[in-house]
TINU-275996 format. One record per residue (C-alpha): residue in three letters; x, z, y. Coordinates in pm, whole numbers, plus 50000, padded with zeros to 5 digits. Layout:
BEGIN
ALAXZY
...
This chain:
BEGIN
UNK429152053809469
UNK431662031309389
UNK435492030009395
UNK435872007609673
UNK433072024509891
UNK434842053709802
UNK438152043009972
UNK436332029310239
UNK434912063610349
UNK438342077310308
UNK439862049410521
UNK436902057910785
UNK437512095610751
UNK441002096410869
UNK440902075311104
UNK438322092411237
UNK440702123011186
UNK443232101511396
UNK440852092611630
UNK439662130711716
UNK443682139911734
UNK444332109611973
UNK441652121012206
UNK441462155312213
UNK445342152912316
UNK444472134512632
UNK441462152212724
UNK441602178413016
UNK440052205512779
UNK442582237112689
UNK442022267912516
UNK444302293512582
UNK444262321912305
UNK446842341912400
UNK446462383012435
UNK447472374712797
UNK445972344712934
UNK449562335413015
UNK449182299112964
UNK445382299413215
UNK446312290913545
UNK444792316313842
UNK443192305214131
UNK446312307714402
UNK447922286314160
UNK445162260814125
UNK445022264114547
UNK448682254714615
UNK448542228314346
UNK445702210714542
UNK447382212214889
UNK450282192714763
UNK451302165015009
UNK453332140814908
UNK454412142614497
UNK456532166614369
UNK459162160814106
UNK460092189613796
UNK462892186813666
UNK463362215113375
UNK466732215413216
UNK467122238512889
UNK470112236312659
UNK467332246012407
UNK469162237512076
UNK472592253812177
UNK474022268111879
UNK473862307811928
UNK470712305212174
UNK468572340512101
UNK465002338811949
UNK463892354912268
UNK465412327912508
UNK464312296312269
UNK460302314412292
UNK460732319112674
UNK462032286312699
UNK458812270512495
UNK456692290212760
UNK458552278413082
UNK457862238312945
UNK453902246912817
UNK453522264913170
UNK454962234413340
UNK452802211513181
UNK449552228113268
UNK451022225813622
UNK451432187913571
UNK447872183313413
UNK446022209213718
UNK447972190013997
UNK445652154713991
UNK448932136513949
UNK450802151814225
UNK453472166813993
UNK455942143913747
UNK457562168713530
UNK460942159313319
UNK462302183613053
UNK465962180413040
UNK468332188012785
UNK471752189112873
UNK474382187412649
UNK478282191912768
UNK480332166012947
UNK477252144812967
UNK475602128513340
UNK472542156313271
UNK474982184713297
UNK476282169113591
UNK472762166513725
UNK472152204013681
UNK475652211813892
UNK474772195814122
UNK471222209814201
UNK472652244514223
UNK471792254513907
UNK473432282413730
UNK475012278913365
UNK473972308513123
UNK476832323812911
UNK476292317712546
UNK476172348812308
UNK477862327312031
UNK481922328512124
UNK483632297012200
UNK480472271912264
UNK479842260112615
UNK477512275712862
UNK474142263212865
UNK471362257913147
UNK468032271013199
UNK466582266513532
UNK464242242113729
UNK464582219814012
UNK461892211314225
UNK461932178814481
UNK459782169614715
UNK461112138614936
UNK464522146015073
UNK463602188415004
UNK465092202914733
UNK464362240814587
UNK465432256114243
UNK465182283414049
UNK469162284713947
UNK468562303113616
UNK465192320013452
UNK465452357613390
UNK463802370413104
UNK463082399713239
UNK460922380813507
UNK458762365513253
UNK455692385813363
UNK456412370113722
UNK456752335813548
UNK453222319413719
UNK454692334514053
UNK458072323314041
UNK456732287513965
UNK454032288314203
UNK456462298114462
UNK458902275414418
UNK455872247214416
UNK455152264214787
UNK458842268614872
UNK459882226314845
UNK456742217715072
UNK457532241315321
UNK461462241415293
UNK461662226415644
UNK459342255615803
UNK461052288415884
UNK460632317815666
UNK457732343615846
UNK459492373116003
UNK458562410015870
UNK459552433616119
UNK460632466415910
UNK460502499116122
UNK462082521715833
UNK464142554415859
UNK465102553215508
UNK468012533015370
UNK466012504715224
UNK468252482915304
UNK471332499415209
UNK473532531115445
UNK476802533315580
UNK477752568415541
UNK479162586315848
UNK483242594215835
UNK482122632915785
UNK480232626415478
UNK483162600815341
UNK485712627415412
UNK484322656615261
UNK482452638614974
UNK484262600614951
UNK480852584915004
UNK480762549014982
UNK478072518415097
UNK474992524214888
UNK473332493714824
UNK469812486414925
UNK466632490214716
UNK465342459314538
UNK462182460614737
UNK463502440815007
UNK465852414514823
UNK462072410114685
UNK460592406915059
UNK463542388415187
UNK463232358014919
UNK459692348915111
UNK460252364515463
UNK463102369415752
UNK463242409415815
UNK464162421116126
UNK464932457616176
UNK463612474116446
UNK465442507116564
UNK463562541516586
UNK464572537916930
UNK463652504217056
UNK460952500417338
UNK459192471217222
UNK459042446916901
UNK460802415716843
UNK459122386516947
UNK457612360416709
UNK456472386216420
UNK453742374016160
UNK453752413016001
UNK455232446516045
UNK456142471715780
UNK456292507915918
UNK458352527815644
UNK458582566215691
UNK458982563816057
UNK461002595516256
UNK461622602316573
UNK459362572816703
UNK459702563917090
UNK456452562717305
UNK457002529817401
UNK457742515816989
UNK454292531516888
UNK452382517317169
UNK454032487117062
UNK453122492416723
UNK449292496316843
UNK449632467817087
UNK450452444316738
UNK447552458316558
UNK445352451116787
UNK446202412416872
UNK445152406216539
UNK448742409616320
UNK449062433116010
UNK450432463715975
UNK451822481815605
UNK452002523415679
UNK453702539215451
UNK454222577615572
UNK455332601915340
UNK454712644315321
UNK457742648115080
UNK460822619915077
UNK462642628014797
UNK465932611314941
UNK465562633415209
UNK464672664114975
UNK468182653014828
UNK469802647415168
UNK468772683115256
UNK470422699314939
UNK473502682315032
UNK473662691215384
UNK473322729815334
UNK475672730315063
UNK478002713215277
UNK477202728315640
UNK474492751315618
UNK473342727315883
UNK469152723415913
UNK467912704715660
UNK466482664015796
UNK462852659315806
UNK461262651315485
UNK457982641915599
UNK456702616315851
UNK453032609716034
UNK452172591016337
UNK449322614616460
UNK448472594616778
UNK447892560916554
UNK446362576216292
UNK443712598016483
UNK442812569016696
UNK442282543116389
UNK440022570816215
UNK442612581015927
UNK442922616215879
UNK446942625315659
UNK447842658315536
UNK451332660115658
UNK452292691015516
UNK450202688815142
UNK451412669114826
UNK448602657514583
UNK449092670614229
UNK446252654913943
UNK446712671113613
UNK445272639513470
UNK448122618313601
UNK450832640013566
UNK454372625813472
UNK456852635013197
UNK460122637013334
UNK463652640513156
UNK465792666513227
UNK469512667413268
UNK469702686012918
UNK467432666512714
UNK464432683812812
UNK460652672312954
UNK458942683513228
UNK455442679613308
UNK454782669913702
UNK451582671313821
UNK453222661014194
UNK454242635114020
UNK451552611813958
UNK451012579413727
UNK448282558013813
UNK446672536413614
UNK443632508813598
UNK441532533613633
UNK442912543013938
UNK443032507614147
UNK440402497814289
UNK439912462214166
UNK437512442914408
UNK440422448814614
UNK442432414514603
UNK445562425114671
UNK446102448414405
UNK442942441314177
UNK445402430613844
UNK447672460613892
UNK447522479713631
UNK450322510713649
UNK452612529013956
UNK454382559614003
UNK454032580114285
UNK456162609214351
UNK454472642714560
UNK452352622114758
UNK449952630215051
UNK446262619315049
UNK444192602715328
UNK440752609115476
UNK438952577515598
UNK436732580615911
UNK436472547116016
UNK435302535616374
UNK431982512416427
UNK433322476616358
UNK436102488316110
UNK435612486915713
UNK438262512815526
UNK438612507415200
UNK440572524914897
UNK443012507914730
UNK444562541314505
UNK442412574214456
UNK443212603414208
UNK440842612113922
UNK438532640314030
UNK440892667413856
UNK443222661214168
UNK444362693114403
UNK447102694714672
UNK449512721514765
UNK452092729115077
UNK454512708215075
UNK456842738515147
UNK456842749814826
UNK458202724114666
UNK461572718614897
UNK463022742314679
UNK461472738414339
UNK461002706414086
UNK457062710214106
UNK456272716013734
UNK454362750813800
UNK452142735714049
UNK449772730613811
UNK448432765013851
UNK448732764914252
UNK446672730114306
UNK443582736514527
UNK440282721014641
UNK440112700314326
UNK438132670514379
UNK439822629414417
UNK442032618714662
UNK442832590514845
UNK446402578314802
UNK446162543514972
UNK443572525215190
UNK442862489915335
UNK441512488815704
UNK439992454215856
UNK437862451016144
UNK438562454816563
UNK440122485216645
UNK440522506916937
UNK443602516517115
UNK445692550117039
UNK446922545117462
UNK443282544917663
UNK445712556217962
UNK447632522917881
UNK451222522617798
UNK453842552717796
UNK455192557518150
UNK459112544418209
UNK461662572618204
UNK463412571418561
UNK466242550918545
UNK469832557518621
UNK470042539018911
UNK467262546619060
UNK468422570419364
UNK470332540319431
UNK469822520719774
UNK467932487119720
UNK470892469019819
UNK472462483819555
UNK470912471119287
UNK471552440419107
UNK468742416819133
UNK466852407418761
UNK464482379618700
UNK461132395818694
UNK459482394518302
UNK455842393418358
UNK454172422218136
UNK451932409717848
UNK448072424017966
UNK447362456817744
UNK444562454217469
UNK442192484317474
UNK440732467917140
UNK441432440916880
UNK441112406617019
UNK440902395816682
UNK440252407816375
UNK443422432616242
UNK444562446515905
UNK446152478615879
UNK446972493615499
UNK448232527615511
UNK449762547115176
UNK450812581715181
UNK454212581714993
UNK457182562015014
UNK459132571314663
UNK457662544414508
UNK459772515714685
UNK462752532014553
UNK464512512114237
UNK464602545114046
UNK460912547614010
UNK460622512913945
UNK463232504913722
UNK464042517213365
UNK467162536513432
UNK468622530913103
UNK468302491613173
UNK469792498213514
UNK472552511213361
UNK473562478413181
UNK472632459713504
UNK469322448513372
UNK466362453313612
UNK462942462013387
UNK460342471313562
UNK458522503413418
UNK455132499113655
UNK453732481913893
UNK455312492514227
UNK457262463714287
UNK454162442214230
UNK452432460614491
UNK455292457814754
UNK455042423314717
UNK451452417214699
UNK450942437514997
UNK453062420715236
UNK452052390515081
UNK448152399715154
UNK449282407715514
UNK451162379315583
UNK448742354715492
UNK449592339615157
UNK446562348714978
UNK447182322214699
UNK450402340014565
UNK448332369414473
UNK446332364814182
UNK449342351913997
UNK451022384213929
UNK450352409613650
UNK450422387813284
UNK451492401812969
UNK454532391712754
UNK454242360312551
UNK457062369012300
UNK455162390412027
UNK457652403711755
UNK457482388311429
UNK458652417911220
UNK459832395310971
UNK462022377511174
UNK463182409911326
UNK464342425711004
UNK466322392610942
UNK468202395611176
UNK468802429611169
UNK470122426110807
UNK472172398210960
UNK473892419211230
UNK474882443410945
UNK476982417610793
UNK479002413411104
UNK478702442911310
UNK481522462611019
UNK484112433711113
UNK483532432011487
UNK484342467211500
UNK487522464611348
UNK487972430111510
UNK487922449611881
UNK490202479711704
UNK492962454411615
UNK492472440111940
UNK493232471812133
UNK495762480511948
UNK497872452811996
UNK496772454112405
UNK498782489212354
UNK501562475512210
UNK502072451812496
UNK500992470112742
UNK503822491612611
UNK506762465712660
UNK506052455213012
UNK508532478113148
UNK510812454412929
UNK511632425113163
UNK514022401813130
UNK516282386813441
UNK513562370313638
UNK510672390613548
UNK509772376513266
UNK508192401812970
UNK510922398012624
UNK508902397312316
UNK510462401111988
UNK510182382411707
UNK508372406911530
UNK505732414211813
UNK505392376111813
UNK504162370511458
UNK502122400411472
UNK500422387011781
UNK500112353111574
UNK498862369711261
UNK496082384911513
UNK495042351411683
UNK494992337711306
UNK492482366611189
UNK490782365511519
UNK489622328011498
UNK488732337511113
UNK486402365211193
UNK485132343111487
UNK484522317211217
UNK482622339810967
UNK480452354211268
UNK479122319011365
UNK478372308810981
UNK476562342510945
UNK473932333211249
UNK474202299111168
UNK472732308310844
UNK470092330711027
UNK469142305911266
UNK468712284910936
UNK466832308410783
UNK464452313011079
UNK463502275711105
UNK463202275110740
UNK460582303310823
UNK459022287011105
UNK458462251910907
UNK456812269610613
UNK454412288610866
UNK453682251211011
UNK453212235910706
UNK451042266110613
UNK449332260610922
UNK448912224710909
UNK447402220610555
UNK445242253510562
UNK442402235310721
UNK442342198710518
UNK442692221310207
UNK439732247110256
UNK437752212510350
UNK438542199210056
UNK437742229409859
UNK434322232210063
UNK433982195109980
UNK434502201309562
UNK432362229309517
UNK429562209309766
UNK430162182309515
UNK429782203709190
UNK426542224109372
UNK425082187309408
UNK425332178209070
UNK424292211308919
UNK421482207209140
């Protein structure tokens, strides 16, 4: 061949080459390789992103090269825009998105105020605060996401998804959740007793329903009450005590005109376990209830509870710190895995890991026209024993006291038309006060006309019952060492399922496949042992940085009692230029700390462009190396 057919081919070759590149950048076709999918969208993603109305704008601001940003944030960052994009390219159009970066003192930053957006504190000391959050418009409608958490990224698809849902429905009110609850899930005020003798305070309430209330408006209904609150798309029924009549025939009176119902009863609480070692230390008093059942419902919907058994499985049993540093093995305590869910159940069918603590188990009977099904079961090594026996003990020899071995069913989904728990029809009044009274006593009242009573389902009802209620509290959901540092990291599943539940039975369907992906950030150890080597350099003089530091807090702390006419605080001299010599050394160390990540930041690109140059030329180069030796085999041939 000659030279200048030679160069031809060449020319034709890459721009061929630039030609496959061009296209296969604008065509709809994406693989996503990832361990976790993270990058696929699921199908209640793909179904809110084809019910959008009238376009939707992004707007995704990230201070992305602020000088001191972590690895971890930059990644997460990288994710949040990829994410978006798919969201763009899935929506037919209906999305515009615009990545933002806003630098300080500029109209962007402005921009991001304004939208209620919250600025991050930077980890490097002195440089302005950065932004990382989204913004979402829709018309005049406006909803944001003021600042991502990292420790949300699993919940990343949701959170976007959701806020997608949020700005076309911003003008709708939220769905009310009526919660019937006689546990402090949303936080106690201690009685003046208990602050007197033990200087309670507020506790605050469980993260469960800061998670419920972001979607829904909960009302609280009293133990007490005759009768729900009007208007209610779902009720939650959490440990109930001390029920009235009237509240559980109101109770079965929603189930059956076709709203959903969440039963979570409970043979052990262990905040009332606790409650009860508190009150007979204090009083002697009787210890509170620690279990709850609603017999009437339950024996009229076909679901038979074990009130007074906890499950124990040997196969899911729980190690469990001690105050000393030791482990305990629970058995009553049980950790449930994949294997465990039952996953052609929707609303828990990516879960993957919860932690329930001494349990009770169900037995499904269900009634012609009802379909039970099991959401949770034991493995087939499960037993149960009296819950009596473990009031007074931590449940780590109940291993050998389990009987009837065989699975159990922890939670269950119930659809269909059900009968009522009230054939007679509703509780009868108590007499009232006034009712010896003469009729011209009594004050006249606009007649209410009663609402007719259902003796079945007029439509179609949902009722999912689970026999424990630990497993809303934050400390088995949350890492307590995180907690500790404020940091909220889920170790399992059971927040997922709180929310995918009420989400299932309030009628979102679309928000549930979205929850469950993996991480995206995957260590690179190399990078890791960078910048630990880094930190070692700096670590030795921000030590005695903060040492110098408190010491000279000391020393003025020292001469306030020193006051000059006026109240002003007299240094001398000498405390002056030592306080100057500080501020001096201060701003030096400062100095040396931001060169030393500056130079690990460089060295981390540096890193990162040699992988992508590795990257980039690995493929041309083996083709050209296939091409030589084709070449050579050709002529030997």
């Amino acid at each position: 061949m000659k030279s200048g057919h030679k160069a031809f081919a060449a020319a034709l070759l890459l721009a061929g080459l630039l030609l496959v590149n061009y296209l296969a950048a604008r065509l709809p076709l994406r693989l996503d390789a990832t361990a976790g999918q993270i990058y696929t969208l699921t199908p209640g993603t793909k179904s809110i992103l084809a019910g959008i109305g009238e376009p939707i704008t992004l707007d995704f601001y990230f201070t992305r090269d602020a000088e001191g940003m972590p690895v971890q944030f930059v990644n997460f960052g990288d994710q949040i825009r990829e994410m978006l994009r798919q969201y763009a390219r899935a929506s037919g159009g209906k999305l515009t998105l615009n990545i933002i970066n806003p630098q300080p003192d500029t109209p962007e930053e402005e921009a991001a105020s304004k939208a209620g957006l919250t600025p991050v504190n930077n980890t490097e000391s002195g440089a302005p605060p950065v932004y990382f959050g989204l913004v979402a418009t829709q018309a005049d409608q406006r909803q944001a996401i003021a600042s991502f958490n990292l420790q949300r990224e699993q919940l990343l698809e949701y959170d976007l998804s959701l806020l997608v849902h949020s700005v076309q429905h911003s003008q709708d009110a939220k769905k009310k959740l009526g919660l019937i609850t006689s546990l402090p899930l949303q936080g106690t005020q201690p009685d003046q007793l208990m602050m007197m003798f033990q200087q309670q305070r507020p506790q605050p309430g469980q993260y469960v329903t800061t998670e419920w209330g972001r979607s829904y408006a909960i009302q609280t209904v009293a133990a007490d009450a005759d009768k729900l609150p009007e208007g209610l798309d779902a009720l939650a029924v959490i440990h109930p005590q001390n029920l009235t009549p009237k509240l559980q025939f109101a109770i079965d009176q929603f189930l059956l005109s076709g709203k959903p119902v969440l039963l979570a009863l409970d043979p052990s609480s262990q905040y009332f376990k606790r409650q009860s070692s508190q009150q007979m230390m204090m009083m002697g008093g009787p210890p509170p209830g620690v279990s709850s059942d609603l017999p009437v419902l339950l024996k009229a919907y076909g679901i038979g509870y074990h009130a007074d058994s906890v499950v124990g499985d040997l196969n899911r049993a729980t190690k469990v710190g001690g105050a000393r540093g030791g482990v305990s093995t629970l058995p009553t305590w049980l950790s449930l895995d994949a294997d465990d869910v039952n996953h052609e159940a929707a609303a828990i069918a990516h879960l993957k890991s919860f932690l329930l603590v001494e349990t009770g188990s169900l037995d499904l009977h269900p009634l012609p026209g009802v379909t039970a099904t099991p959401l949770l079961q034991t493995t087939d090594q499960a037993g149960e024993i009296p819950s009596a026996l473990l009031q007074m003990s931590s449940g780590e020899d109940a291993a050998g006291k389990l009987t009837a071995p065989g699975k159990r069913t922890i939670a269950a989904l119930l659809r269909g038309k059900f009968v009522t728990a009230f054939p007679e029809g509703a509780p009868k009044e108590d007499k009232p006060a006034d009712a010896d009274k003469k009729p011209e006593e009594k004050k006249d009242a606009p007649a209410t006309p009663a609402a007719p009573e259902l003796k079945e389902s007029s439509a179609p009802a949902t009722l999912v019952v689970i026999a424990d209620t630990d497993w809303l509290f934050d400390d088995f959901i949350f890492s307590r060492d995180a907690m500790q540092f404020g940091v909220l990291s889920p170790m399992n599943d059971n927040l997922d399922l709180a929310s995918n539940l009420v989400d299932f039975l309030a009628g979102t369907p679309d928000l549930l496949s979205i929850r469950g992906k993996g991480p995206s950030y995957r260590p690179f150890k190399v990078v890791q042992q960078m910048e630990a080597d880094a930190r070692k350099k700096f670590e030795a003089r921000l030590a005695e940085l903060d040492s110098r530091l408190e010491e000279v807090r000391q020393k003025i702390s020292g001469m306030t009692a020193k006051r000059a006419e006026g109240g002003r605080l007299v240094l001398s001299p000498e405390m002056q230029a030592e306080i100057e010599k500080f501020r001096q050394d201060e701003a030096a160390l400062r100095r040396q700390q931001r060169e030393i990540k500056r130079t690990l930041r460089e060295d981390i690109d540096a890193l990162g462009r040699r992988l992508l140059w590795a990257n980039l030329l690995a493929t041309p180069l083996l083709v050209g190396a296939f091409g030589l030796w084709f070449q050579q085999r050709r002529r030997q041939a």
